[in-house]
C-alpha positions in Angstrom: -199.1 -38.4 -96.2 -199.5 -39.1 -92.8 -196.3 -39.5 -91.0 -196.7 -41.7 -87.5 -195.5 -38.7 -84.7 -195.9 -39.0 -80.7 -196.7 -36.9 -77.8 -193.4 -36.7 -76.7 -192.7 -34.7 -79.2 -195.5 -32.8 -80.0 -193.4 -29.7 -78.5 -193.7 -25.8 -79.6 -191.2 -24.9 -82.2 -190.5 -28.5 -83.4 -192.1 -30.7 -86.4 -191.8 -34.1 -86.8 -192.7 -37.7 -88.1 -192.5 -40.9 -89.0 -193.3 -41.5 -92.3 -195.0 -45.0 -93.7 -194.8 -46.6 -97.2 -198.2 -44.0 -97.9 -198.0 -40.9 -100.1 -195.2 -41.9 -102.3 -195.1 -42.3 -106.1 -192.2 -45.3 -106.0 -193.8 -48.6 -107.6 -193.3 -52.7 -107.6 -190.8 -53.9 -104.7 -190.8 -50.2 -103.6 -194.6 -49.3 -103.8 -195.0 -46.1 -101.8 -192.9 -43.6 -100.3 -189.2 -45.3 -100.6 -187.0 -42.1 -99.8 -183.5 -44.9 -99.7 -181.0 -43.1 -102.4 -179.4 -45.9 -101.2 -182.0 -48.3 -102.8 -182.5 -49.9 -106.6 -185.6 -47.7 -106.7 -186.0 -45.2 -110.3 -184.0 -42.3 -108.9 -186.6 -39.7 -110.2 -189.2 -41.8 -107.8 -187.4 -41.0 -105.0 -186.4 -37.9 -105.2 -190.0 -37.2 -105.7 -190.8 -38.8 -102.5 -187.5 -36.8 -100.5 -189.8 -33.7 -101.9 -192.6 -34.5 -100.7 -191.3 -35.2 -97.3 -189.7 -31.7 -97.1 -192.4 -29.7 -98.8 -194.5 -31.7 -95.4 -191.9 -29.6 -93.3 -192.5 -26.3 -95.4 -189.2 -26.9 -96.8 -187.3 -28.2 -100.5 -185.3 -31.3 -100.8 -181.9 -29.5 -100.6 -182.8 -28.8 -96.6 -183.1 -33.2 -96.1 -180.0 -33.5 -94.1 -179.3 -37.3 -93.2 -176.4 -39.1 -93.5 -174.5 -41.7 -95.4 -175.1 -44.4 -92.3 -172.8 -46.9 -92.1 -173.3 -48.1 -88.5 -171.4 -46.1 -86.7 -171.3 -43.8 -83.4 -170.7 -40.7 -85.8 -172.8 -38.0 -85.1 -172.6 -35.0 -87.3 -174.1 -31.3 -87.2 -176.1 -29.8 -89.5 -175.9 -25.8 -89.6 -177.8 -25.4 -93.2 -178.9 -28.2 -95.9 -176.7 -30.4 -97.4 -176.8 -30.1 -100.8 -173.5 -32.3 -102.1 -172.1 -35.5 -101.0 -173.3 -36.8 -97.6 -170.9 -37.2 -94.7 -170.5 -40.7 -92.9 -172.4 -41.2 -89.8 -175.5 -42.2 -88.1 -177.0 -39.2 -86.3 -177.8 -35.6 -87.4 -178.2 -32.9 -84.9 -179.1 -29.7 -85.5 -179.8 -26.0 -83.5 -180.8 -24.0 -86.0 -183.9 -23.4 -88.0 -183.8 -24.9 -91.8 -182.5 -28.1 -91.6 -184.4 -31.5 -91.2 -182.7 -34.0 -89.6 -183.1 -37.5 -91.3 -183.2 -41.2 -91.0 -183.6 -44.1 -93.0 -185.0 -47.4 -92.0 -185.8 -50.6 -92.8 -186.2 -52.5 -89.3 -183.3 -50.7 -87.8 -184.5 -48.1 -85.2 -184.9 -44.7 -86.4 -184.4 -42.1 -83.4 -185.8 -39.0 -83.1 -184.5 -36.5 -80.3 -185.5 -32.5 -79.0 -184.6 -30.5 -76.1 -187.4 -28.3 -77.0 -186.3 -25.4 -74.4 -182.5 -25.5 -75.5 -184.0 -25.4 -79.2 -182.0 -28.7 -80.3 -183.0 -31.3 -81.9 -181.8 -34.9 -83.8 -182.2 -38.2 -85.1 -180.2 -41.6 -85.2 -179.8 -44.5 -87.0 -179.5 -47.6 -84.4 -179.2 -51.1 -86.1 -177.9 -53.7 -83.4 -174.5 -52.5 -84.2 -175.1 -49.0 -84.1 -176.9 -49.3 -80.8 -174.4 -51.6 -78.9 -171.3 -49.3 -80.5 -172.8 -45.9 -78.7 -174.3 -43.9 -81.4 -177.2 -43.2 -78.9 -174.8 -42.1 -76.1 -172.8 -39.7 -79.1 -175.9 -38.1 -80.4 -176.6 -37.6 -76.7 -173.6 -36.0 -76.1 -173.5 -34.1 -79.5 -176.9 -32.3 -78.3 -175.0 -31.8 -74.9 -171.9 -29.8 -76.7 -174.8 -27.4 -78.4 -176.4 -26.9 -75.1 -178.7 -29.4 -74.5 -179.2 -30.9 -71.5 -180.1 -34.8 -71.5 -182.2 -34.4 -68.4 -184.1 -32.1 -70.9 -184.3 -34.4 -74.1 -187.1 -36.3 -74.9 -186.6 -39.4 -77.6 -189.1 -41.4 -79.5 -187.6 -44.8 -81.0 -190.2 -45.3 -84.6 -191.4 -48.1 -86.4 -188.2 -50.7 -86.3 -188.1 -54.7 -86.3 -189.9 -56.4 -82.8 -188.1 -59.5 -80.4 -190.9 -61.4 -81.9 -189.8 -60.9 -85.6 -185.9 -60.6 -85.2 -184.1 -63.9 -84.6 -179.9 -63.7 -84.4 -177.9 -66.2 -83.6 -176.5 -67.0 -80.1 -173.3 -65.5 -80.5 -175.2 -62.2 -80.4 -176.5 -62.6 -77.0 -172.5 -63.3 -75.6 -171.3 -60.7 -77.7 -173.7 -58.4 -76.1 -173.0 -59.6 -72.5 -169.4 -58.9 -73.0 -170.0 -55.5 -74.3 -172.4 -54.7 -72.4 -173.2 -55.8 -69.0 -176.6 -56.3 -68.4 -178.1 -56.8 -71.8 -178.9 -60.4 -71.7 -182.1 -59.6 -70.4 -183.2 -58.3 -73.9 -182.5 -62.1 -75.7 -185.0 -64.7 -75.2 -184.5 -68.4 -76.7 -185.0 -68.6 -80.7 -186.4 -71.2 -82.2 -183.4 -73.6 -81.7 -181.0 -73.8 -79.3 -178.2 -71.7 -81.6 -180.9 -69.0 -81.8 -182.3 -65.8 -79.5 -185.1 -63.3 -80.4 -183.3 -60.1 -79.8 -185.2 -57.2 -78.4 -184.3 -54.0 -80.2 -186.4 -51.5 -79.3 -186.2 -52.2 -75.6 -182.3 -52.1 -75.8 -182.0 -48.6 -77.5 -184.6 -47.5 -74.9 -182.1 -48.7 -71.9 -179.0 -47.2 -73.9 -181.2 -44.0 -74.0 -181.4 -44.6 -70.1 -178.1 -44.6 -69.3 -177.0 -41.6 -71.8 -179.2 -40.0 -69.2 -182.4 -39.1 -71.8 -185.0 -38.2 -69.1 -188.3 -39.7 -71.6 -188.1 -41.8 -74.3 -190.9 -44.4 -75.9 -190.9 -46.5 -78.6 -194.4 -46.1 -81.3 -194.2 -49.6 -80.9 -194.3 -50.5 -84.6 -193.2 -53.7 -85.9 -192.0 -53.1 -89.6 -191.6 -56.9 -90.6 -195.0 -58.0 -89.8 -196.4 -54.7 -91.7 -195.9 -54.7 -95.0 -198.8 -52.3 -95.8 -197.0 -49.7 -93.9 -193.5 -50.5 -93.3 -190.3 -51.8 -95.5 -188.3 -54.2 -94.1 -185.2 -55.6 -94.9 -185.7 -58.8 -92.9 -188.7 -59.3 -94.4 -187.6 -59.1 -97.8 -184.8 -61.3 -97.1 -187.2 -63.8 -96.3 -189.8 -63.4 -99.2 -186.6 -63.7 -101.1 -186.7 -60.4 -102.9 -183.6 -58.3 -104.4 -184.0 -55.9 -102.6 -186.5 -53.2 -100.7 -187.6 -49.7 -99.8 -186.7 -47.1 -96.9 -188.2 -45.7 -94.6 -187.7 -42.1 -93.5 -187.9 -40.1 -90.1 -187.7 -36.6 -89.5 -187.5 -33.5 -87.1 -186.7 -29.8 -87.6 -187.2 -26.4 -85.9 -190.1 -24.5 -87.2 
């Protein structure tokens, strides 16, 4: 395997990655490393691929800690593996050694966080709705409460869908405005006058902004357009297809 990872966060004492559809065992729709127990996939398949992910950390499957996301501003702490049911939410954050701190993806944008010197570090899960609703600014803060300092934190938004590739509809754009004043700027006109391309990855890099995240960057990935790589819901709404793999992002103390 060999997971996408960025300068930001090529720190001392933390590991992490953005893994691609490569290394996995999963086969047809799901070819590659799906790692969605979420998806349709041969559960044996993906388990295999969650090992394989953790064994890249040093670690087994039972230390994969990533939640049951539901597109929310939920973000939950980790202090060992979880090995039963997971909670609701849409960020991990962790400050202890043993844990990884997952995400799964499929043209949302997976998040990965570290305040390297405070010895935190996290990931979220920011789909539009996630993004607009503050999950960014609560795993923010959730790093804040363990001691991290957001002046500190560096953040690297993965792979995730691209303005170019995502088209909403127009209500999106007002919804935005009213929710968040400013954010037109990231809609540009969509093919038809009802339409806007939505910029994703710029707007979780503002929300990042004003949580006060001194350094963030996007890998600047599109997952739609990449099929060799990425999975991607849109994508396989438009090919028509039942239904598609997930993509996983990671981070952990070492």
């Amino acid at each position: 395997m060999t997971p996408l990872t960025h300068p930001l966060l090529d720190k001392a004492g933390i590991k992490h990655g953005f893994f691609t559809r490569e290394g996995g065992v999963s086969e047809g729709l799901y070819a590659g490393l799906n790692c969605g127990v979420g998806s349709k996939d041969d559960p044996a398949k993906v388990f295999e691929n969650r090992r394989r992910v953790a064994e890249w950390f040093g670690r087994s499957s039972d230390d994969l800690c990533g939640c049951y996301q539901v597109h929310s501003a939920i973000a939950v702490v980790a202090e060992d593996g979880w090995r039963g049911e997971r909670p609701e939410g849409d960020a991990v954050v962790t400050n202890v050694r043993g844990p990884v701190a997952t995400v799964l993806t499929a043209d949302c944008a997976p998040i990965l966080f570290a305040d390297a010197e405070a010895g935190i570090v996290a990931t979220a899960h920011a789909g539009w709705k996630g993004a607009l609703g503050g999950i960014i600014a609560a795993t923010v803060e959730a790093m804040r409460v363990l001691g991290a300092d957001p002046r500190r934190i560096s953040a690297v938004v993965g792979p995730c869908i691209s303005q170019r590739s995502y088209e909403v509809g127009a209500d999106y754009q007002a919804r935005f405005a009213a929710e968040a004043a400013g954010s037109e700027r990231f809609f540009a006109e969509g093919s038809s006058a009802d339409k806007r391309q939505f910029d994703l990855p710029g707007f979780v890099l503002w929300r990042l902004e004003q949580a006060g995240v001194a350094d963030a960057a996007w890998t600047g990935h599109d997952t739609r357009t990449d099929e060799a790589l990425f999975y991607s819901n849109r994508r396989a709404f438009l090919n028509g297809e039942p239904d598609f793999g997930r993509l996983i992002g990671a981070i952990s103390l070492t």
